[in-house]
N, C-alpha and C positions, 0 to 999 in steps of 0.2 A: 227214653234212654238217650235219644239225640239231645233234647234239651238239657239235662243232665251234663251229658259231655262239652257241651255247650258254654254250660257254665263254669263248670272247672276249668274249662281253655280262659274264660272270662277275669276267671279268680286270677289264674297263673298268670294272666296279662297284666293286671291291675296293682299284685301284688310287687312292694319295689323288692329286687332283687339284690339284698343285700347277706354278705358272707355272714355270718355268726361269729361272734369272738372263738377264739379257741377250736373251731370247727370247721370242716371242710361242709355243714349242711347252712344251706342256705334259707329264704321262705318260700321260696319257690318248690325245694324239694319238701319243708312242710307241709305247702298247701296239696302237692303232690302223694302225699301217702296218706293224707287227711280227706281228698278228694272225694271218695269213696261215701265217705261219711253227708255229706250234705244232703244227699233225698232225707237220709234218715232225720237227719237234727231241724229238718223243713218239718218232717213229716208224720214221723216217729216209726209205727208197725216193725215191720222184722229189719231187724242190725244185720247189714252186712257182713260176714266174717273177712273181708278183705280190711274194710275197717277197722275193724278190731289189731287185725293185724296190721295195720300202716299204725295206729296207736300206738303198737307193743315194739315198732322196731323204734319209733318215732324216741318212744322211752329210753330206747337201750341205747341209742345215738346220746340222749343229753346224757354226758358222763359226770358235768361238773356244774358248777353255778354258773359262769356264766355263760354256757350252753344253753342250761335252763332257762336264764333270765331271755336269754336270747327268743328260744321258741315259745315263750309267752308274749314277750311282744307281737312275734309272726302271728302265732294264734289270735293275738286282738288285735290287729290291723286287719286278717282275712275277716272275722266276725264282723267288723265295722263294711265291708264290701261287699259281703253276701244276704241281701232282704231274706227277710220270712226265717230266719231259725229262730227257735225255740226254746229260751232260755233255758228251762229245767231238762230239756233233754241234753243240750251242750254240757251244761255243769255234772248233767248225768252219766255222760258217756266213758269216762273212766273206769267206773262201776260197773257198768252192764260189759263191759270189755276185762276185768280183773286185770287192769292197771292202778296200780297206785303213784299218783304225780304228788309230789309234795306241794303241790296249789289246785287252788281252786281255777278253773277253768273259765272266766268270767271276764269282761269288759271292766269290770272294777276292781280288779285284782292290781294290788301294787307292784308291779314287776321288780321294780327292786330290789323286792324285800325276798322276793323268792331266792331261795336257798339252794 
């Protein structure tokens, strides 16, 4: 658990801390409610329901596009900082959470283009 914690202090270090268009959330408070989630997306076994829920508020925060395009970037800069996650459990974790994101969760995703 310490290392864990460890690494989320790591992530929130690492991540630059820049405002979102149109939002008072930043990456910081992304990688913040997403925290939760990394043993899992390491590791797989049992989801956290804290997770889940930093997901479903993370959701409710992006109201507009470029909110959205916003925490897609956060999302792929944290991913690119964190070793060892697990691609098909990241792209999965929307799902096992009954969030629906209008994008795919991925390092290759055209943020852009997200709507």
């Amino acid at each position: 658990m310490a290392s864990l914690k460890l690494v989320c202090a790591l992530v929130l270090c690492m991540l630059v801390v820049e405002p979102m268009a149109t939002s008072a959330i930043s990456c910081a408070n992304v990688a913040g409610m997403l925290s939760s989630c990394i043993n899992y997306l390491r590791n797989g076994g049992s989801l956290p329901s804290n997770c889940c829920a930093g997901l479903k508020s993370l959701n409710t925060q992006a109201r507009n596009k470029g909110i959205r395009q916003a925490v897609c970037r956060c999302l792929q800069n944290a991913a690119k900082t964190i070793t060892g996650l697990k691609t098909n459990l990241v792209e999965g974790l929307p799902r096992r959470c009954g969030v629906k994101i209008p994008y795919k969760i991925s390092t290759s995703t055209n943020c852009n283009r997200v709507k």
